[in-house]
C-alpha positions in Angstrom: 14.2 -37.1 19.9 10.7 -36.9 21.6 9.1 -33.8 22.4 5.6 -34.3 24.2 5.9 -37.8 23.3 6.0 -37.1 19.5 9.2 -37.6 17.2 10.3 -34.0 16.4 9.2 -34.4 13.1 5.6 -35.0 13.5 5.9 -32.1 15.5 7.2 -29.8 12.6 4.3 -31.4 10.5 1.1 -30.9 12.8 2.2 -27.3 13.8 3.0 -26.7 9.8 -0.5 -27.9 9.3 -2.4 -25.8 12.0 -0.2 -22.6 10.9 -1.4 -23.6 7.2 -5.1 -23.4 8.7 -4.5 -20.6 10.5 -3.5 -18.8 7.5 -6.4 -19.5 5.2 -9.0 -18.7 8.3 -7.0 -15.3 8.4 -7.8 -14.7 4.9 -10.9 -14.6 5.1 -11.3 -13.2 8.6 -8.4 -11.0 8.6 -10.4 -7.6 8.6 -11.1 -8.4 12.6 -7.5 -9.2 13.3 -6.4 -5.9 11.1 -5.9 -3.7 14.1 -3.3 -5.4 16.0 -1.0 -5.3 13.2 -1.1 -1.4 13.5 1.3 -0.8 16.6 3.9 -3.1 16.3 4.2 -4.4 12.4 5.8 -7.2 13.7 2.8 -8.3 15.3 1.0 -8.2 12.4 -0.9 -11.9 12.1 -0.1 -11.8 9.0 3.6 -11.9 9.7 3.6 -14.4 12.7 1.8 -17.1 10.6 4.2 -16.9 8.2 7.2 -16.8 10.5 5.7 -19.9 12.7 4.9 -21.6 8.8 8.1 -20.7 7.6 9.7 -22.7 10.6 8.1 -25.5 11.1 8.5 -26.2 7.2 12.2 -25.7 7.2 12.5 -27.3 10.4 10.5 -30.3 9.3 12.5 -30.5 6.1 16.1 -30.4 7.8 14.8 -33.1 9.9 14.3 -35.6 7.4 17.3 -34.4 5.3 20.3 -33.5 7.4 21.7 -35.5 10.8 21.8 -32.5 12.4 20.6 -32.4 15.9 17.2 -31.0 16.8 18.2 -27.4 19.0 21.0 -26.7 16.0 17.8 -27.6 13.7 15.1 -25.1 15.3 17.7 -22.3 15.4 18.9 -22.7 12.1 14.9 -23.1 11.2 14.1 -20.2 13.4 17.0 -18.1 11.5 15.6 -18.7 8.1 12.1 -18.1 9.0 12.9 -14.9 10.5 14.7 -13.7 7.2 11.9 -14.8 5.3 9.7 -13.1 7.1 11.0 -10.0 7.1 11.7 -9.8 3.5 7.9 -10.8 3.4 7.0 -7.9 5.5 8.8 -5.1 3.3 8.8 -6.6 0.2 5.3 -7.5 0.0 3.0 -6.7 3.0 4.0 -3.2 2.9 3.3 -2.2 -0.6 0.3 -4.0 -0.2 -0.8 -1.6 2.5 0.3 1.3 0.6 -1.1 0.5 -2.6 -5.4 0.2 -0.8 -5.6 3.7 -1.7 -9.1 4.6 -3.2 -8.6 5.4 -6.8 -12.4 7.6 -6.3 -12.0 11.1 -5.4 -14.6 13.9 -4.4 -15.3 17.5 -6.5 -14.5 19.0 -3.2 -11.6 17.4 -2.9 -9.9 19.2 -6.4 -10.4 22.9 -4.2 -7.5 24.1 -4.2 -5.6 21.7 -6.6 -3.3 22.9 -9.8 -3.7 21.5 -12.8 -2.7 22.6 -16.6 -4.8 23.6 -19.5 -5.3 21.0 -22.5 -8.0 22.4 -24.3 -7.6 26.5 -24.1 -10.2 27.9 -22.1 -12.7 30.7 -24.0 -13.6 34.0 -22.8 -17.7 33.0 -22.0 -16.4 29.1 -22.8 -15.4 26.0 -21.5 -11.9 24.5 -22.1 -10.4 21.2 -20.1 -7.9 20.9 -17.7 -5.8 17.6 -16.3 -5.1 17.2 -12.7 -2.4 15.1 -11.6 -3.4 12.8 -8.2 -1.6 10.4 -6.5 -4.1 7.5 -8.7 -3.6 9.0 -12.0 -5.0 11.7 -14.3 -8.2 13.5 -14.2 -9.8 15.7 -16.7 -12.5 17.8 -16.0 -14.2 20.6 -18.2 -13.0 24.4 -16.9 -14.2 27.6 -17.3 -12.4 30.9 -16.8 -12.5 33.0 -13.1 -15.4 36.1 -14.3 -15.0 34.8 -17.9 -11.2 34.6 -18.7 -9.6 32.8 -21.5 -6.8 30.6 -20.4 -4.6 29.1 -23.3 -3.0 26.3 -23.9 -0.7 24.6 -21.5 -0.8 27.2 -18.6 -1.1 26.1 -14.8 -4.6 26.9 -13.3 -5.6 26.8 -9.3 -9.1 25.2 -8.8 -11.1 28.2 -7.3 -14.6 26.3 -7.2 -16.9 24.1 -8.7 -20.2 24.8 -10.8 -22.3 21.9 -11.9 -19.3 19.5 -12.7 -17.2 22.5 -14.2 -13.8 24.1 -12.8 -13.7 27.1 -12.4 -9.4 28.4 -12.7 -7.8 31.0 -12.9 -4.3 31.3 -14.0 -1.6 30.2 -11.3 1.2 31.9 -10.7 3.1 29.9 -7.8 4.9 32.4 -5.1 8.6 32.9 -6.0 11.3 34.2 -3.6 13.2 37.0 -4.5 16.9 36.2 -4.7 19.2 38.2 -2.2 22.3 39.9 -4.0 
């Protein structure tokens, strides 16, 4: 079968070729085409190259392997590329997206945070405390709210920041009372 005076597999082949292309100039120009991805995740470029690659290779290969005919061919191709793509999208394009959080975080930012004593905080001292973030651990050097000793283990709320030290005080999270 001819389509635009080409046999249907040379067809496959250029357009597996030019979505190929297209998929190496979106690497490295992909930060411009980022944006349209954001409304509809379907119409993510990322996801249409591989859905149009994923296609044309399958339909390309079914061509030259099976006697099917070319329309049950570019359905069943169509069909595969489709599942493909999806389980690219959620499997792999999604974490992907999820996982570009910054692992740097601002002083500012631990206002307000809890986090619990690992070095017992002095009366007029410093101790350490560990705050648990969405990227890990930190561990900053605390000080007691007006001079308090903290000990060992406790939670502690993030009141401010002096010169790269925490100042906590113990936290005592709100508790309902239970109705009898």
């Amino acid at each position: 079968m001819n389509v635009f005076g080409l046999p249907v597999e040379q067809l496959y082949l250029i357009v597996l070729v030019v979505a190929g292309l297209a998929t190496v100039l979106y690497l490295f120009f992909g930060d411009v085409a980022d944006g349209a991805g954001e409304a509809l995740p379907f119409l993510n470029p990322a996801v249409i190259l591989a859905f149009v690659t994923f296609m044309s290779a399958s339909g390309f290969i079914f061509e030259n392997v099976t006697g099917m005919g070319s329309v049950p061919i570019l359905m069943v191709s169509a069909g595969i590329s489709a599942v493909l793509s999806f389980l690219l999208y959620f499997f792999v394009l999604l974490p992907l997206r999820s996982a570009e959080a910054s692992t740097a975080y601002t002083e500012e930012s631990l206002l307000g945070q809890v986090g619990r004593v690992i070095t017992p905080v002095p009366e007029d001292g410093f101790g350490e405390v560990v705050i648990e973030t969405v990227n890990g651990l930190i561990s900053k050097r605390a000080a007691g709210l007006e001079n308090a000793a903290i000990g060992y283990d406790r939670e502690v709320l993030i009141i401010e920041i002096r010169d790269g030290t925490l100042i906590v005080k113990e936290y005592e999270p709100f508790r309902f009372k239970e109705l009898s």
